[in-house]
DODRENMAR-899679 format. One line per field, with one value per residue (C-alpha): residue in one letter; residue number from 1; x, y, z. Coordinates in pm, 1 decimal, always signed. Each point is the difference from the previous one (the first is absolute). Layout:
BEGIN
r: (A/...) $
k: (NUM/...) $
u: (X/...) $
v: (Y/...) $
w: (Z/...) $
! end
This chain:
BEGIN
r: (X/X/X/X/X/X/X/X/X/X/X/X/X/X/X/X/X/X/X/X/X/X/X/X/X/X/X/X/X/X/X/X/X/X/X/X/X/X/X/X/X/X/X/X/X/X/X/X/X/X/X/X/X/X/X/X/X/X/X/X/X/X/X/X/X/X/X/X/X/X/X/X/X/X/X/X/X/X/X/X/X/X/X/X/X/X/X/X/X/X/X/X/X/X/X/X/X/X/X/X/X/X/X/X/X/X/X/X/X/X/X/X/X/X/X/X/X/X/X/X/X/X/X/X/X/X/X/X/X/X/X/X/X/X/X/X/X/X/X/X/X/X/X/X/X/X/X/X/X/X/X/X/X/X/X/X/X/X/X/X/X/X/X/X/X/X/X/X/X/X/X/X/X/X/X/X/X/X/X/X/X/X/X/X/X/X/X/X/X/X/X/X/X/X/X/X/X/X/X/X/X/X/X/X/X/X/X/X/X/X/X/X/X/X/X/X/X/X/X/X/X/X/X/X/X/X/X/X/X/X/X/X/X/X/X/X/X/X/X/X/X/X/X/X/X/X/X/X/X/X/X/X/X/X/X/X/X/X/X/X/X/X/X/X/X/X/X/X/X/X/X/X/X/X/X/X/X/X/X/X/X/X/X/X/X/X/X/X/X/X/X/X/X/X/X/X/X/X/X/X/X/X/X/X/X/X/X/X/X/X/X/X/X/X/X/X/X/X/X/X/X/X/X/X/X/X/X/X/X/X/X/X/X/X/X/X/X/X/X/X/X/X/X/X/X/X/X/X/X/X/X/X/X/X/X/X/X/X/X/X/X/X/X/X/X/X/X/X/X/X/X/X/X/X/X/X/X/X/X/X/X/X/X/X/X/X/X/X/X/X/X/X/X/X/X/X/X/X/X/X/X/X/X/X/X/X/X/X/X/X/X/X/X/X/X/X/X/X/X/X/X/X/X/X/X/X) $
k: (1/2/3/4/5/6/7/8/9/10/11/12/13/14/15/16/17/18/19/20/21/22/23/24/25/26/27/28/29/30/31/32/33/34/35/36/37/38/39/40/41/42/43/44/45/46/47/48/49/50/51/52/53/54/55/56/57/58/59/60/61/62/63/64/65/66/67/68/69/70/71/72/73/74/75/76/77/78/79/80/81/82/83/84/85/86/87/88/89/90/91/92/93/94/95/96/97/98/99/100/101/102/103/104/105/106/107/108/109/110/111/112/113/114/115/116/117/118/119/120/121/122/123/124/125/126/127/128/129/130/131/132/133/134/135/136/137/138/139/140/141/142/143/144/145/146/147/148/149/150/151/152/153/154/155/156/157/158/159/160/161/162/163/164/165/166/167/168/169/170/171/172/173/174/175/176/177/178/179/180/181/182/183/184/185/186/187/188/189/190/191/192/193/194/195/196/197/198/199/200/201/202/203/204/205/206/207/208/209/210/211/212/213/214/215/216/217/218/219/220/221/222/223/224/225/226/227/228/229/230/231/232/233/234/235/236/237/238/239/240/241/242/243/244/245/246/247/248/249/250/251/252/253/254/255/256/257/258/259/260/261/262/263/264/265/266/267/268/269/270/271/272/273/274/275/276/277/278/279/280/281/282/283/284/285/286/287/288/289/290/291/292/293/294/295/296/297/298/299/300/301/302/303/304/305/306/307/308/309/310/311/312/313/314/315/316/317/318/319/320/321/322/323/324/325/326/327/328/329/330/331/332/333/334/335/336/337/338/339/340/341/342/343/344/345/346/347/348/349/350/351/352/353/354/355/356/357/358/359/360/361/362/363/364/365/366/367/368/369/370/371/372/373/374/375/376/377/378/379/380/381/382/383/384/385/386/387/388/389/390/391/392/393/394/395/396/397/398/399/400/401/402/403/404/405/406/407/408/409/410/411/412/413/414/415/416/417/418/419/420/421/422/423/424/425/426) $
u: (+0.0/+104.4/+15.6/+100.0/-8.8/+114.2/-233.6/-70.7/-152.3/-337.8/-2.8/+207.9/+302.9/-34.4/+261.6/+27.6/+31.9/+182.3/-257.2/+79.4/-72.4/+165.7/-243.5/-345.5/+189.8/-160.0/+133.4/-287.5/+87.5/-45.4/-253.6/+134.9/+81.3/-190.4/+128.3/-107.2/+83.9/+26.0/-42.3/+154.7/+352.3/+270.3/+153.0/-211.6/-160.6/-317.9/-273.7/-291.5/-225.7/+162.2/-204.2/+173.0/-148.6/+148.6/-105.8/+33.9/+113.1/-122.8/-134.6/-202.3/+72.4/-8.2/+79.2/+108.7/+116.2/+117.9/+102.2/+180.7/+253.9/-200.8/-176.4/-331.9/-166.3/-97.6/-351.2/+20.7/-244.9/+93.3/-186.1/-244.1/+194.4/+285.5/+185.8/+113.2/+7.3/-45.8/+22.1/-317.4/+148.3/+297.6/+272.9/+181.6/+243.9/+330.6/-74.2/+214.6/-203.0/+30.6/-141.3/-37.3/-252.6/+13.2/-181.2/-92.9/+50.9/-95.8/+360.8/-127.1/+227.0/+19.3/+194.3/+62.8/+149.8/+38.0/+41.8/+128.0/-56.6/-28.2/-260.6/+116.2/-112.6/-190.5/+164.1/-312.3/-366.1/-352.7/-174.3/-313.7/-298.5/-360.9/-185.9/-348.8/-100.0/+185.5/+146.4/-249.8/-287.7/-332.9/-152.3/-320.0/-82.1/+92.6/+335.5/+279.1/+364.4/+284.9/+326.1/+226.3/+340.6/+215.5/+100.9/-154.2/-98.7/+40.4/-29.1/-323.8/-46.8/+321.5/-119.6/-363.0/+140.7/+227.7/-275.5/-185.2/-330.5/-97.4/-367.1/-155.6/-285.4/+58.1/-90.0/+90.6/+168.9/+234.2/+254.9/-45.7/+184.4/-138.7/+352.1/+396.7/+60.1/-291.7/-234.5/-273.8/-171.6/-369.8/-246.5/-203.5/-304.3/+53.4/+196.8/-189.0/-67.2/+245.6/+275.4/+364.2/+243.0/+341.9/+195.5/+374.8/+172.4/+312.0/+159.8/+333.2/+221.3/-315.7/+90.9/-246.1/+110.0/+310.7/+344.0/-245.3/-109.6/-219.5/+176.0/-189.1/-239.5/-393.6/-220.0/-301.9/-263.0/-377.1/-324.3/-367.4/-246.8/-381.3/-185.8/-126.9/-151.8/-177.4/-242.1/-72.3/-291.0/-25.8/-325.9/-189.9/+267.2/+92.8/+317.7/-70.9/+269.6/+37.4/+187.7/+63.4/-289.9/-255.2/-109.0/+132.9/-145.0/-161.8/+123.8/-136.6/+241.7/+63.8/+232.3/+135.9/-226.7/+122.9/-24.1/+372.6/+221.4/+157.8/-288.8/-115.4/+46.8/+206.9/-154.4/+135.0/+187.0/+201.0/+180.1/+29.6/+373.8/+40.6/-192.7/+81.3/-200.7/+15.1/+135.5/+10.2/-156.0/+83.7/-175.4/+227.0/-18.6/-18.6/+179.6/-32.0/-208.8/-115.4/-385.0/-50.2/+305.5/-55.4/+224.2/-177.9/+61.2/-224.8/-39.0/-0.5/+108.0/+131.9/+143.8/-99.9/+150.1/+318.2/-230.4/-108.6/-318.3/-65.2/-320.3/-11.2/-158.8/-242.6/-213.4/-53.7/-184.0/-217.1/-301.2/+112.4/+85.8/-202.5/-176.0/+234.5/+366.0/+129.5/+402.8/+305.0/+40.9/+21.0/-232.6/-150.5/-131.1/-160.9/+263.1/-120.6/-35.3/+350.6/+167.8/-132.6/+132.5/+335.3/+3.5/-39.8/+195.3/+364.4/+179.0/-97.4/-376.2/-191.3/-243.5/-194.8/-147.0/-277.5/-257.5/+273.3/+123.5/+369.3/+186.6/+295.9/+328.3/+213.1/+266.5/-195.6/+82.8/-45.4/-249.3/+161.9/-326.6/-144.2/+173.3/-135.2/+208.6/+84.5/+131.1/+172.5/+207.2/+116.0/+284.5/+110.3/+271.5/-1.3/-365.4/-232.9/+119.7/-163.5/+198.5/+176.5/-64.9/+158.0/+270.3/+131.8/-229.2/-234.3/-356.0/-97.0/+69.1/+130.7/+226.7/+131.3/+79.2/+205.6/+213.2/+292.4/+160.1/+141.2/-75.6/+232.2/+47.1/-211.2/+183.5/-64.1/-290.1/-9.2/-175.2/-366.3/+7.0/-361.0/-69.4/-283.7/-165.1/-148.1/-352.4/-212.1/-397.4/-267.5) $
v: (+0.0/+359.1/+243.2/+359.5/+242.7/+322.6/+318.3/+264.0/+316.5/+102.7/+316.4/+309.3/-101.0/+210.6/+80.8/-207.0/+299.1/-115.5/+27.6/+296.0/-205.0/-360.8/-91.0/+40.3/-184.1/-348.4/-194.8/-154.9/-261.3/+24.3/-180.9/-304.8/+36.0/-173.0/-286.7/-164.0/-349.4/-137.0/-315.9/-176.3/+152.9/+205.0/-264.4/-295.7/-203.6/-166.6/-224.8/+203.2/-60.0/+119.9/+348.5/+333.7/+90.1/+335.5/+76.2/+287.0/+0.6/+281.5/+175.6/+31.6/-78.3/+327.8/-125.2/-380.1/-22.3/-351.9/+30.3/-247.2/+100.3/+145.5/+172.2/-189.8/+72.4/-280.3/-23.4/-16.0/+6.5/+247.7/-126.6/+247.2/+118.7/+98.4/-292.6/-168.7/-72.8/-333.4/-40.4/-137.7/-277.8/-173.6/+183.9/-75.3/-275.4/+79.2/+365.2/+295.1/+206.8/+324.1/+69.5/+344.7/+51.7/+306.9/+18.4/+285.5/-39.3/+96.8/+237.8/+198.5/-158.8/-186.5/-306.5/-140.6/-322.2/-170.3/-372.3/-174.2/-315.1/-263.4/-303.1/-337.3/-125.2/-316.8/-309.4/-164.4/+235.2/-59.4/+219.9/+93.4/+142.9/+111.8/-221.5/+207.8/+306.2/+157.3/+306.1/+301.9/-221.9/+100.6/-324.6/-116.2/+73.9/-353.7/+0.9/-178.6/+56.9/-355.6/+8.3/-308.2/-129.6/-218.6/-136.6/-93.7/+220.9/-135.9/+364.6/+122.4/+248.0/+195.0/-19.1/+147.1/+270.2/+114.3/-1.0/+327.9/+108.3/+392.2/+134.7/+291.3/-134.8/-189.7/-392.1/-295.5/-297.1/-300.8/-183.9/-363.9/-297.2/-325.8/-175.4/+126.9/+175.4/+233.4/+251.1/+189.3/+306.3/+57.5/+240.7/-70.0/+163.2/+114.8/+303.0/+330.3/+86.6/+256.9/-63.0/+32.3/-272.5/-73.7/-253.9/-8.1/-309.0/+117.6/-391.0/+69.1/-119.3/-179.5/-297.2/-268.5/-327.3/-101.2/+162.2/+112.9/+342.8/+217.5/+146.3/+292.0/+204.4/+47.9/+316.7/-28.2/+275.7/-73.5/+108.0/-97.9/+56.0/+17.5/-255.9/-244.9/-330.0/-307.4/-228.9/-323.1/-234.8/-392.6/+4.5/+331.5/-61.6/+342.7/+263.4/+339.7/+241.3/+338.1/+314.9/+224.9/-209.6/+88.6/-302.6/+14.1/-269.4/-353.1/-266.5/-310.8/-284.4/-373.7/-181.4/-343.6/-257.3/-250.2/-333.1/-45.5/+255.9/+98.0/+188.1/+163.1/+376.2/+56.7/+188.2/+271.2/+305.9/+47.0/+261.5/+85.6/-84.7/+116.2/+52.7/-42.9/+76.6/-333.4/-362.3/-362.1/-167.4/-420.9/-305.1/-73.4/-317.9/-115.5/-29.8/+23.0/-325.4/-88.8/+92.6/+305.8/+149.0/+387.1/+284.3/+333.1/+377.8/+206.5/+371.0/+282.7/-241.5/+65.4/-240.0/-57.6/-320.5/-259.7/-250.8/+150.5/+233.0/+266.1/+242.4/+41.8/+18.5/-259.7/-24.2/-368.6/+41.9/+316.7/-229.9/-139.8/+319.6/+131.0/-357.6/-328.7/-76.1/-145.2/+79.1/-221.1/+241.0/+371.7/+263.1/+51.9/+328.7/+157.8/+191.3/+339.1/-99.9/-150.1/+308.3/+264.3/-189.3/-47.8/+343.5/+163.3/-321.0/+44.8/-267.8/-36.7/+64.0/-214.8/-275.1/-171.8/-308.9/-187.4/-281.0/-295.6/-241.8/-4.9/+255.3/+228.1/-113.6/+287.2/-63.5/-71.0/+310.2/+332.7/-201.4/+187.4/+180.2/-347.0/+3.2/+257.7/+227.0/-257.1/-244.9/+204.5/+105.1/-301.9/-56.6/+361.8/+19.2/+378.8/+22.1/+274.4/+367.2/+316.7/+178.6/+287.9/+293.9/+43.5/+186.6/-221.5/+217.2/-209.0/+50.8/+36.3/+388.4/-200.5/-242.6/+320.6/+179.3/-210.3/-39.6/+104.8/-118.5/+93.5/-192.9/-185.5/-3.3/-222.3/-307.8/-123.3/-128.4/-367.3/-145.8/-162.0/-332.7/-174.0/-362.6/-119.7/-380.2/-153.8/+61.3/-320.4/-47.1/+266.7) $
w: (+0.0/-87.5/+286.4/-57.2/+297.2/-109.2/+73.1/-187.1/+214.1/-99.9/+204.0/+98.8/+203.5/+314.8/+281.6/+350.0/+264.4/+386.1/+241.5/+261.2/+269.2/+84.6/+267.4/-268.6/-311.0/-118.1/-304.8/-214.1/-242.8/-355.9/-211.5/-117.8/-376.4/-239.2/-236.4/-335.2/-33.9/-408.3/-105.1/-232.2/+124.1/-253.8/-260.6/+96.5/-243.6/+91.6/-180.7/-225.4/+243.3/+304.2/+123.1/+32.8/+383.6/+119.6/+357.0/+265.5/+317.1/+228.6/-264.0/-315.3/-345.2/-195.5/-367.9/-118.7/-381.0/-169.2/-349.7/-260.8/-206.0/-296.1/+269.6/+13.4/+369.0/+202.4/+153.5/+371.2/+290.8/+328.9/+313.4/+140.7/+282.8/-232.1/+170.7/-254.0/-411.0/-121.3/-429.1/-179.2/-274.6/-79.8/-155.0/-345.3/-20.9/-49.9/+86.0/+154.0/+274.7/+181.0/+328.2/+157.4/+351.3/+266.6/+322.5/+215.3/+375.3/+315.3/+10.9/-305.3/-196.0/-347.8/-24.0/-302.4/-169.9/-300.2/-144.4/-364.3/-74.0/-260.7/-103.4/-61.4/-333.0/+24.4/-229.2/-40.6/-104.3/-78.5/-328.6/+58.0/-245.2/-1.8/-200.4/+59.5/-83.3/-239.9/+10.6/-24.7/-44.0/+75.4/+177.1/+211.3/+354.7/+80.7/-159.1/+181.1/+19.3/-94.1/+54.9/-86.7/+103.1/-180.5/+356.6/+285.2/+246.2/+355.2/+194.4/-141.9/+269.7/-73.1/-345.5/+88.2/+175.5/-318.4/-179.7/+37.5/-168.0/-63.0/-90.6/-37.6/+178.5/+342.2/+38.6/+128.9/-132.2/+72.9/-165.5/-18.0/-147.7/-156.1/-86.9/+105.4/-359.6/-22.3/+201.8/-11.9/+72.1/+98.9/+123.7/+267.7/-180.4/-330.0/-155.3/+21.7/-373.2/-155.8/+253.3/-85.1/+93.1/+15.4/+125.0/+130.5/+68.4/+197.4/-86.6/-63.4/+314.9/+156.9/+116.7/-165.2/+149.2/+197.1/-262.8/-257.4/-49.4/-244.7/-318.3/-92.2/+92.1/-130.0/-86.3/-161.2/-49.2/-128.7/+74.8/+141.7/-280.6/+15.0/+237.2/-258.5/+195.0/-158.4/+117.2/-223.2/+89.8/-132.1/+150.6/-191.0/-271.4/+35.5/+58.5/+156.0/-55.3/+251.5/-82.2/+331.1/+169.9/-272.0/-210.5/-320.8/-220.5/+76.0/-280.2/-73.5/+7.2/+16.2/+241.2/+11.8/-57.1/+275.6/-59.0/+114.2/+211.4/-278.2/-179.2/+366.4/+39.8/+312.3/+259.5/+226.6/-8.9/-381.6/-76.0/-384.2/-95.0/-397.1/-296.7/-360.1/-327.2/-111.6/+196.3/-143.3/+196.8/+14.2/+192.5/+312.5/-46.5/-312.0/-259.6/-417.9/-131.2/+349.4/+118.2/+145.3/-181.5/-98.6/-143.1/-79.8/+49.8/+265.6/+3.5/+254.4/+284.6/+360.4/+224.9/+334.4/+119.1/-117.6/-29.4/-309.8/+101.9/-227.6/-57.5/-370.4/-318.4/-116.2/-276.6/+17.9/+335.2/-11.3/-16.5/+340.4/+106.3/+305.9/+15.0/+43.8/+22.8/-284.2/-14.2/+130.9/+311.7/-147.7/+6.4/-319.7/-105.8/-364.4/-220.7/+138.2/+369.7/-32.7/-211.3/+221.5/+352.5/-172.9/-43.6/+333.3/+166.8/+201.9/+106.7/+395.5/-62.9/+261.4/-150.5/+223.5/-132.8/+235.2/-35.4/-117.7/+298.1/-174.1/+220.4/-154.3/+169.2/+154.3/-261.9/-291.5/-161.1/+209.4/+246.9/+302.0/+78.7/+58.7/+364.2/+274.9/+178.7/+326.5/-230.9/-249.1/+293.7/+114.1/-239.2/+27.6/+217.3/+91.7/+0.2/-116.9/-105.8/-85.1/-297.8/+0.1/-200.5/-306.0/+97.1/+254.1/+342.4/+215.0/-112.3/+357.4/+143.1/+346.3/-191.8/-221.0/+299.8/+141.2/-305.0/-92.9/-261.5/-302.2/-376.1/-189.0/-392.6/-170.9/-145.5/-355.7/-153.2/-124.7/-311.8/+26.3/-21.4/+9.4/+30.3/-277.8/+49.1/-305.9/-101.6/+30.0/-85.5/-139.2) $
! end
């Protein structure tokens, strides 16, 4: 630890007059100076994920700065008693840092001190990507947030934590994993319409499992669209679409016939996933020459499972339409119905399908809506958080006040990578 001691005077000096008499003289003892203790110390080198803590010792912390060597700030936290200073995230691997701090004590005095070090760069590192959404999409109220590893990640909570989510509209979500390579984000209600969102993954120096640590960093800005929500019946044979709560349109439509799971419509909670003016559709399970066996092109579909779900067009059906389920587990509309709802669709959109006893499985496609709140939570290691505001402040005027910390340059932006399963039955 770094210690540095000398005082600088804050006020005028003044003069120290003998007292006339000996016999009314008293000595009174000076107020102990202050200190500021730095850790890492000068010249060390430490692990990424070692925190910079600077704390004060019979005093308070007047300013803390941590910079890198191109001069990029590091986010820190300072206790609300001006105590002490603890950084937010990880640092850089294989980084050169600068620490400055001064506290003001109780002797009206400013001590000062300073610290240099250096991060060790990790031989062995995990990339990491965000498969979903892209950058600067606009996407449904129940969009979700992935983020993969090509390792696995055995210290998901240090991972949660470096993983921070802004919006320009407060709520509250967790982080939860289904396997050690991947996790994801979720709202516990949905996203207020029109919101802003960013994420920042501070990953670099985290360490992921035991000698393993993130590569790079994530940032990825998109943005909450209007609330578009769907609600598809295999009993009434019907879809009723809402736009800001108002109902937009009611469209006939067919759903799988049954018979075998197969051609059932799951139930539950989907989320649309992607939409394309035209798909070829295939039977899963069969193949050319054998019974069953189908190839043909469908138009204005969206996905909303990996199992092959899609609402689209379908001419063959409009006579079922509104009246009996005829298709091999997608929800068939006319060419109009299924034009127009292509149209106004993002990817997140919630579409609720009921009346089938085939329920969606959480990871059948975006099918994380499908768990409530209490369970959602149990795989999250740090729990639920409310977002910050898009420039890094606590929405909450009580949480805001009691920071004090200074932002950080953002780090790059990755590609968009997004995973696509095959398209199945019509």
């Amino acid at each position: 630890m770094q210690v540095n001691r000398a005082a600088r005077r804050v006020g005028a000096a003044g003069l120290l007059l003998a007292p006339l008499l000996a016999s009314c003289s008293s000595e009174k003892s000076a107020p102990p100076e202050a200190a500021v203790v730095i850790s890492p110390a000068n010249a060390g080198t430490v692990q990424p994920d070692t925190p910079v803590t600077v704390t004060a010792s019979r005093g308070s912390l007047q300013a803390v700065t941590v910079r890198d060597a191109q001069g990029n700030v590091v986010v820190g936290d300072l206790a609300a008693d001006r105590s002490s200073w603890r950084s937010r995230y990880p640092l850089q691997p294989g980084g050169q840092y600068a620490v400055t701090a001064a506290v003001f004590g109780a002797d009206s005095q400013v001590q000062t001190a300073e610290s240099a070090f250096r991060t060790d760069k990790p031989q062995t590192t995990a990339a990491t990507k965000i498969l979903f959404p892209d950058a600067k999409e606009t996407v449904g109220v129940g969009m979700p947030i992935k983020i993969d590893f090509d390792r696995e990640v055995t210290n998901k909570e240090a991972v949660e934590r470096a993983l921070e989510v802004r919006s320009s509209k407060p709520v509250e979500g967790a982080w939860r994993w289904f396997d050690d390579k991947s996790v994801i984000f979720r709202t516990k209600e949905n996203w207020p319409a029109h919101t802003q969102v960013r994420l920042i993954g501070h990953l670099a120096g985290v360490q992921l499992a035991k000698g393993v640590y993130g590569e790079q960093n994530l940032d990825r800005a998109f943005r909450i669209g209007e609330r578009i929500e769907s609600v598809g019946n295999a009993r009434t044979h019907k879809v009723e679409v809402r736009i800001a709560g108002k109902k937009a349109r009611t469209m006939p439509a067919s759903m799988g016939k049954g018979g075998v799971r197969k051609y059932i419509t799951t139930n539950g909670n989907h989320l649309t996933m992607e939409k394309e003016y035209m798909t070829v559709m295939t039977s899963p399970d069969a193949g050319p020459g054998d019974a069953g066996y189908y190839r043909m092109n469908v138009y204005w579909t969206v996905r909303i499972s990996n199992s092959g779900e899609y609402l689209h067009s379908a001419p063959w059906s409009v006579g079922s339409q509104g009246a009996a389920n005829v298709s091999h587990g997608c929800i068939n509309l006319s060419p109009e119905n299924a034009k127009w709802f292509h149209k106004i669709s993002h990817r997140g959109d919630p579409v609720k399908i009921v009346g089938t006893d085939r329920e969606l499985e959480p990871e059948n496609g975006w099918g994380y809506w499908q768990l409530n709140w209490k369970d959602w939570l149990k795989n999250s290691r740090a729990k639920a958080v409310t977002t910050a505001g898009l420039d890094g402040t606590a929405h909450a005027a009580a949480q805001a006040e009691a920071a004090a910390s200074v932002q950080g340059g953002a780090p790059a932006t990755p590609a968009a990578e997004t995973s696509k399963a095959p398209a199945s039955a019509p």
